[in-house]
FIKOL-338129 format. One record per atom (N, C-alpha, C, O): residue in one letter; x, y, z. Coordinates in steps of 0.02 Angstrom, whole numbers, padded with zeros to 5 digits, always signed. Example, Ala and Ser with C-alpha at 12.3 -4.5 7.8 and 13.67 -1.06 7.14 Angstrom:
A+00660-00284+00390
A+00615-00225+00390
A+00660-00165+00390
A+00712-00166+00423
S+00642-00112+00354
S+00684-00053+00357
S+00645+00002+00394
S+00670+00057+00402
# end
This chain:
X+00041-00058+00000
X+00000+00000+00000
X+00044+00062+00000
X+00087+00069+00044
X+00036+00103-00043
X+00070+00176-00058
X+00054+00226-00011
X+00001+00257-00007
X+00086+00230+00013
X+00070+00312+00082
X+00073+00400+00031
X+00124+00428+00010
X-00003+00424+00023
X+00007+00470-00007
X+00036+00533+00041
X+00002+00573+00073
X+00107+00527+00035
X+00156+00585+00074
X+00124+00659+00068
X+00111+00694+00117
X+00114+00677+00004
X+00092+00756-00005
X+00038+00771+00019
X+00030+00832+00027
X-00012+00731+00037
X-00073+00749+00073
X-00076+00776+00155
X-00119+00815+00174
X-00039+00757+00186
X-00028+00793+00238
X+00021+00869+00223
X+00023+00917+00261
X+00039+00866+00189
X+00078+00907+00165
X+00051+00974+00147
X+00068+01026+00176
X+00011+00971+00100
X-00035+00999+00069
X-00061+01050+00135
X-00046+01108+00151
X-00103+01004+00163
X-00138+01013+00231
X-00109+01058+00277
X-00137+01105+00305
X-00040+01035+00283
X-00014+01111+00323
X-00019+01165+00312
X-00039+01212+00345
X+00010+01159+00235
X+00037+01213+00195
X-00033+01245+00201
X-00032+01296+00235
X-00081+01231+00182
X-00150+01264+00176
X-00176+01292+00261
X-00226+01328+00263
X-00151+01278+00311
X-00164+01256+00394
X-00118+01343+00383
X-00144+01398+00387
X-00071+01333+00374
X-00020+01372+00389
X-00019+01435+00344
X+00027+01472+00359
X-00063+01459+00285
X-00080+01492+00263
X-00130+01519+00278
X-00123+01580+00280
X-00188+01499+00293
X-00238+01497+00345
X-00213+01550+00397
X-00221+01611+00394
X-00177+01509+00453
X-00181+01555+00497
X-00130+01594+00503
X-00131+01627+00555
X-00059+01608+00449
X-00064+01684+00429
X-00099+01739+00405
X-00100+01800+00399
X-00127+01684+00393
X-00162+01767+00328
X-00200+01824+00375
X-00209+01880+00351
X-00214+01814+00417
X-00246+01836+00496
X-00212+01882+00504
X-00238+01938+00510
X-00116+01871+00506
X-00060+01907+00549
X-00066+01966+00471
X-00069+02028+00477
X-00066+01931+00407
X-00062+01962+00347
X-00109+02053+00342
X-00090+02111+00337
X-00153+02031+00346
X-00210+02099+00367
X-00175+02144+00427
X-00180+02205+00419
X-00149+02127+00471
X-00132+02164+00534
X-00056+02186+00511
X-00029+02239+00526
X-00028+02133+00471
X+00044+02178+00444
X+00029+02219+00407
X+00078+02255+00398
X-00028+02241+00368
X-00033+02286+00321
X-00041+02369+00353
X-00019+02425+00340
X-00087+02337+00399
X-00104+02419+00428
X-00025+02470+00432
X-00013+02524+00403
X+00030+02421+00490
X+00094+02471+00503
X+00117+02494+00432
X+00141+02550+00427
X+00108+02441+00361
X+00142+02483+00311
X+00105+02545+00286
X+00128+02601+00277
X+00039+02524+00276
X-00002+02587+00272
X+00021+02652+00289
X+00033+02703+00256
X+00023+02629+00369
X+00022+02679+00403
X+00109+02731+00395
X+00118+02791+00405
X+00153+02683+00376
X+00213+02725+00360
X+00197+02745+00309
X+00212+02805+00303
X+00161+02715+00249
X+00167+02776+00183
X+00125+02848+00204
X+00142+02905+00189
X+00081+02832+00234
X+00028+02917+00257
X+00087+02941+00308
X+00095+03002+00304
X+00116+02920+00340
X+00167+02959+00372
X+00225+02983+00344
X+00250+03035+00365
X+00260+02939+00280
X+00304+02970+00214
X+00266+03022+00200
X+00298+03074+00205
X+00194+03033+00179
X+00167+03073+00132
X+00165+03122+00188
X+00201+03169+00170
X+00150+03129+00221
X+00155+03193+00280
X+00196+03224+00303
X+00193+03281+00326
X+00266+03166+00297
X+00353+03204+00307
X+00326+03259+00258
X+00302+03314+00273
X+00336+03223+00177
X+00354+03244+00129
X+00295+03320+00124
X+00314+03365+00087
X+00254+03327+00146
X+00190+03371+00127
X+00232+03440+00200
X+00238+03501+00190
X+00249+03411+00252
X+00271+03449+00284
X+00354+03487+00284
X+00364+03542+00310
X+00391+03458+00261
X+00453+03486+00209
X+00421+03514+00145
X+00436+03573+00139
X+00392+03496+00107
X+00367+03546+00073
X+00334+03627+00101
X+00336+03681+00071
X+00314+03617+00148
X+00261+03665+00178
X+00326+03703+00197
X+00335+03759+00174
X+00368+03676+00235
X+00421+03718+00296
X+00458+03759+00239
X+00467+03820+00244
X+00475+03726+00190
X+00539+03745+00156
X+00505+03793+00113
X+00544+03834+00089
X+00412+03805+00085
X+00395+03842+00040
X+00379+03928+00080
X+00382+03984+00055
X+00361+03901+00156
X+00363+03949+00199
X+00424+04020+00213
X+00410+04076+00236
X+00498+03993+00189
X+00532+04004+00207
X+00533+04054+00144
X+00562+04106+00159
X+00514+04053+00090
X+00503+04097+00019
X+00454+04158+00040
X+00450+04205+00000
X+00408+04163+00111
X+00375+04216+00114
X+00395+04270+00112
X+00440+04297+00145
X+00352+04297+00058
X+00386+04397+00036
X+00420+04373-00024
X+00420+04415-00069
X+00446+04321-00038
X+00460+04315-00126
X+00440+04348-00166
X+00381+04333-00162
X+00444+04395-00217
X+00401+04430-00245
X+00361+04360-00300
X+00380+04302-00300
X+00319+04382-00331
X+00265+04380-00368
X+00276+04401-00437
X+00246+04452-00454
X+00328+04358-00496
X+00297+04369-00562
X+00286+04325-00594
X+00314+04270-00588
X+00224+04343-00652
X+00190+04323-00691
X+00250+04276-00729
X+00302+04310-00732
X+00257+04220-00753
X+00304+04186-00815
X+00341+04163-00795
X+00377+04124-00827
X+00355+04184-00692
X+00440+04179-00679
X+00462+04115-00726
X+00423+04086-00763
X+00536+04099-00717
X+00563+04048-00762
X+00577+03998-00690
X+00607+04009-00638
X+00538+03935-00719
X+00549+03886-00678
X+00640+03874-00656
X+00688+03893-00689
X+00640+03832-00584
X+00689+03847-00548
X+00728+03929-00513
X+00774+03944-00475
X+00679+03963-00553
X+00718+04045-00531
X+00689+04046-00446
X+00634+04021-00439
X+00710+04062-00408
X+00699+04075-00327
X+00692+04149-00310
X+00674+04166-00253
X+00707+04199-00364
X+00710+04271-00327
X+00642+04297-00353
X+00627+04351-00326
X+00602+04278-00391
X+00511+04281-00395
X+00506+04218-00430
X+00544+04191-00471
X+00436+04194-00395
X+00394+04154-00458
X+00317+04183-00435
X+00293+04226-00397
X+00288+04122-00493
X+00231+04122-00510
X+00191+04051-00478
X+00214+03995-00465
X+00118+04080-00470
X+00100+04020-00426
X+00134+03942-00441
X+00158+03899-00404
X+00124+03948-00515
X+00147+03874-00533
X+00213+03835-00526
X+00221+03774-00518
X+00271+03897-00532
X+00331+03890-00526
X+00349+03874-00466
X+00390+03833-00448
X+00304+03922-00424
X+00317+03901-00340
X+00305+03828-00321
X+00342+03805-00278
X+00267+03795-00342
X+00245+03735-00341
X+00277+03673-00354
X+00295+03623-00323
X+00278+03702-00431
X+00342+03658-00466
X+00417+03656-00427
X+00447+03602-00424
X+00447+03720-00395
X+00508+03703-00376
X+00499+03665-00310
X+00530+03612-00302
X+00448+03697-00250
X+00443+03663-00191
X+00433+03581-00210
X+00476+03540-00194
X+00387+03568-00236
X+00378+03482-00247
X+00446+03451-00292
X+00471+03396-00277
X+00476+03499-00354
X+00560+03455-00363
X+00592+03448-00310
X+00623+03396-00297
X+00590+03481-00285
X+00663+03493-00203
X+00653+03427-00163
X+00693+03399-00125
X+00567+03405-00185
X+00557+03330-00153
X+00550+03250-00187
X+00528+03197-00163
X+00585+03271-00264
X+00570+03235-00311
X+00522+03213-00342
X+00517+03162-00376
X+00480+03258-00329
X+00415+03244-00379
X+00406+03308-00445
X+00401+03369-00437
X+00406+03277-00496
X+00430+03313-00562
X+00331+03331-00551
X+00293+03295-00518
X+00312+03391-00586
X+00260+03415-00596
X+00251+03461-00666
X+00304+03481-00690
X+00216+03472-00685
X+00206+03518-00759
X+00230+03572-00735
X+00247+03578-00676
X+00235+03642-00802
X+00234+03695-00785
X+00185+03733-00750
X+00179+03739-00689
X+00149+03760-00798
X+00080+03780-00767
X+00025+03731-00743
X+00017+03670-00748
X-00022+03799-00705
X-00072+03763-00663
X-00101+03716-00685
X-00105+03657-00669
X-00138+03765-00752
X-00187+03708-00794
X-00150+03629-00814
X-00189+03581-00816
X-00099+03621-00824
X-00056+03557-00816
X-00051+03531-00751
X-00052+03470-00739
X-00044+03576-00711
X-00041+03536-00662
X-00102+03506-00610
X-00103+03482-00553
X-00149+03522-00660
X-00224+03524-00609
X-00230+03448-00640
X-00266+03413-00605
X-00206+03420-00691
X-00227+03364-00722
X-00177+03296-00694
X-00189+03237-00709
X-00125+03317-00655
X-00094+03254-00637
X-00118+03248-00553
X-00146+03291-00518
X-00093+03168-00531
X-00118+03163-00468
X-00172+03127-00475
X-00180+03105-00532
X-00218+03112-00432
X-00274+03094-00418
X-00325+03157-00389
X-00305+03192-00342
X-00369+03165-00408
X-00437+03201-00378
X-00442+03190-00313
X-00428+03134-00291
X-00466+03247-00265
X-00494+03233-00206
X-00533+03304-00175
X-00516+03363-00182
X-00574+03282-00150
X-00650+03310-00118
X-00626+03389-00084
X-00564+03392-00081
X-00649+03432-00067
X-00608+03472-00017
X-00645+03484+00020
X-00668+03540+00034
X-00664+03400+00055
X-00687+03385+00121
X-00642+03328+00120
X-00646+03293+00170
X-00611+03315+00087
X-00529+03238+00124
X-00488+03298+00103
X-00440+03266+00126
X-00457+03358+00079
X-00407+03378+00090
X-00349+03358+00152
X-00364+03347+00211
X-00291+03357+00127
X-00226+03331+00166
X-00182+03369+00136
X-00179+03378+00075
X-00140+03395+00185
X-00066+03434+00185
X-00033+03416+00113
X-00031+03357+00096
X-00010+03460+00077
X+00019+03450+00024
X-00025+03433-00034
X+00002+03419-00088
X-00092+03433-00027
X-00128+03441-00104
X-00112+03491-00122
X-00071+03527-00093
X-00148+03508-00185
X-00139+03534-00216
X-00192+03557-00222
X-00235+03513-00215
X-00230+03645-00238
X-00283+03650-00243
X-00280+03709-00291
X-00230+03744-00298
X-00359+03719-00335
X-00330+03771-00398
X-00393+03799-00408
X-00443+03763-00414
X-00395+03864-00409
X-00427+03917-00423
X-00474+03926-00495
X-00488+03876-00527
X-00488+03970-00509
X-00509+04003-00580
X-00494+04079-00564
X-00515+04097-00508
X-00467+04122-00597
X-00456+04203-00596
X-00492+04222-00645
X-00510+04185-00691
X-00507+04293-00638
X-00525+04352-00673
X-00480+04329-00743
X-00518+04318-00789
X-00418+04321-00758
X-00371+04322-00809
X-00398+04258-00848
X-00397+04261-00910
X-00422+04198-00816
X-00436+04145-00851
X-00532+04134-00847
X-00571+04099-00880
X-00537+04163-00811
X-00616+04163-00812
X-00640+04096-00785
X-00609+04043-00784
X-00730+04115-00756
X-00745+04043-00703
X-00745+03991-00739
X-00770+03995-00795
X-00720+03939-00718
X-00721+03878-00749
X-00653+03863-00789
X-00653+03829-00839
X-00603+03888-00765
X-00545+03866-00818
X-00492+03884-00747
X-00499+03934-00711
X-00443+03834-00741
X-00380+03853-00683
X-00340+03884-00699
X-00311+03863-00749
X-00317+03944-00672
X-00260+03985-00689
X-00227+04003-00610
X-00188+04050-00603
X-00250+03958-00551
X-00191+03996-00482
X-00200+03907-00459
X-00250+03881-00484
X-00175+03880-00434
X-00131+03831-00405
X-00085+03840-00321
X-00030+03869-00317
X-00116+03813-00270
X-00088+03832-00208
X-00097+03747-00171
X-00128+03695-00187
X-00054+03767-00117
X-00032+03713-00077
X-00090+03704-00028
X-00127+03752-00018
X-00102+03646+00004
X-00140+03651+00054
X-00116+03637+00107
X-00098+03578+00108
X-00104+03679+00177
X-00069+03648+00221
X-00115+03655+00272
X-00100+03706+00304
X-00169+03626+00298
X-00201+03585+00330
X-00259+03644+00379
X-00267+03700+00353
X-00287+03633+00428
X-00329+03685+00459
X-00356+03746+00394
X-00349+03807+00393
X-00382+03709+00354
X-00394+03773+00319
X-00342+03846+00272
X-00360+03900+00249
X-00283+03816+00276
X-00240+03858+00267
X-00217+03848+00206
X-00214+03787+00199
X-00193+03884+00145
X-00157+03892+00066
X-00102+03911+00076
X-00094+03949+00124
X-00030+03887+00024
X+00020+03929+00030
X+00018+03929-00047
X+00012+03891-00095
X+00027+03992-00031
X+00029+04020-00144
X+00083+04061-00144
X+00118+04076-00095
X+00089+04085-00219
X+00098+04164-00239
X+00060+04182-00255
X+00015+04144-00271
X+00052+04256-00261
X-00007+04283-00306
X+00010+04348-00316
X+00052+04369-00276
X-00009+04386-00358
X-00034+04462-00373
X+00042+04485-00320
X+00064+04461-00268
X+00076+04571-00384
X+00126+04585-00381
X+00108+04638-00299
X+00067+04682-00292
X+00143+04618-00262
X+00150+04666-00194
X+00133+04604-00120
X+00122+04609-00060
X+00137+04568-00153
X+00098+04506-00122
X+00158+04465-00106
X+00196+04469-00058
X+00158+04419-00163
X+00202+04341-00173
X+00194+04307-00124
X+00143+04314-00089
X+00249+04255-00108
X+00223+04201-00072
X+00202+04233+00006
X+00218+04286+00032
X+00168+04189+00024
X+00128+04210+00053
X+00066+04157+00086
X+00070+04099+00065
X+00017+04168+00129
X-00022+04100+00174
X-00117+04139+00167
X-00136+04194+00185
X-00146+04094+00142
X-00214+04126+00148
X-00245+04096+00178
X-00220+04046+00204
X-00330+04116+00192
X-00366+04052+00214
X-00412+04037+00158
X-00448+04073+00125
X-00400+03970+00157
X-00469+03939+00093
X-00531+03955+00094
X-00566+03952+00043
X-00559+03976+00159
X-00643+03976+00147
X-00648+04057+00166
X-00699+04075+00196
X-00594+04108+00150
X-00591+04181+00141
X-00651+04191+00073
X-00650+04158+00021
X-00697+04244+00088
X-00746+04248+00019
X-00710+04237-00050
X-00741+04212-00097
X-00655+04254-00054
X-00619+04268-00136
X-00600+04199-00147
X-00613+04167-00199
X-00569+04178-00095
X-00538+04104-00137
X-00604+04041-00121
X-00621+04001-00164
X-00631+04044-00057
X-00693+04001-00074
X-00748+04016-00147
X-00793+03977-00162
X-00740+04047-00166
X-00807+04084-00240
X-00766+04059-00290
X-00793+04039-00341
X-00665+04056-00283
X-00655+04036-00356
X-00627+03961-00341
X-00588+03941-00384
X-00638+03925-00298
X-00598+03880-00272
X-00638+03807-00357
X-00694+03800-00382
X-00590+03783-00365
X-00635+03739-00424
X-00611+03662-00399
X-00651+03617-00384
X-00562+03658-00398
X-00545+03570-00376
X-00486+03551-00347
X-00445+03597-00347
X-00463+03490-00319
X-00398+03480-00306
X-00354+03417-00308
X-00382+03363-00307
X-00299+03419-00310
X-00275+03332-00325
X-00221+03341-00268
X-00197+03390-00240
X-00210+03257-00260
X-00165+03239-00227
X-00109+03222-00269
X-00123+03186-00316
X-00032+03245-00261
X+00027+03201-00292
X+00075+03180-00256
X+00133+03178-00277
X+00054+03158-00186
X+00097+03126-00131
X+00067+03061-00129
X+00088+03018-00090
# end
């Protein structure tokens, strides 16, 4: 009579998959939980280091990488390179990468984008950071530049249009 060896075998292996897969779900949460904590380093070095540009002046076109003025978009673009995340030039480019999100889940380091007078309602032309409690870090308009607003201020809640995540 033949002793089928792999059948117990089997049985473990399946026993023992079984009752990892239990530990499997509970290992997932800690990795989770370090990437939302990567994305929050990273959203908060962004924030510290774009802070440190306040009073930057404010022009229209600046040339990406320039540091002695930019423009909302440029501001954006250089703070998020400095963290290796490549982004378009302008807003309207940059309103299209990322993923979408509500601005009721807003999180530190979205991205959130306007419509202006210059581009009219319904089309993005300003692009700002979101750093959390309600708070924007942009450039804007010459006498200004970088600089901290609040989002639900009448002007930017009326042009506020959508926002993405690229963390």
């Amino acid at each position: 009579m033949k002793t089928k060896w792999y059948k117990p075998v089997i049985g473990a292996t399946v026993a023992l998959t079984i009752a990892l897969s239990g530990n499997l779900g509970f290992m997932s949460t800690p990795a989770h939980a370090e990437t939302v904590s990567i994305s929050a380093t990273r959203a908060d070095k962004i924030i510290s280091t774009g802070l440190k540009y306040r009073g930057t002046p404010y022009v229209f076109g600046a040339k990406s990488g320039r540091t002695s003025a930019f423009d909302c978009s440029s501001f954006v673009q250089y703070l998020y390179k400095k963290q290796g995340i490549s982004l378009p030039r302008t807003s309207r480019q940059q309103a299209k990468v990322g993923t979408y999100v509500s601005k009721s889940n807003l999180k530190k380091g979205d991205l959130v984008f306007f419509w202006t007078s210059r581009t009219g309602k319904g089309n993005v032309g300003h692009v700002a950071i979101y750093m959390g409690n309600g708070k924007i870090l942009h450039t804007y308009k010459k006498g200004i530049g970088v600089t901290t607003s609040n989002l639900n201020s009448s002007y930017w809640k009326s042009h506020y249009m959508t926002a993405r995540r690229v963390l």
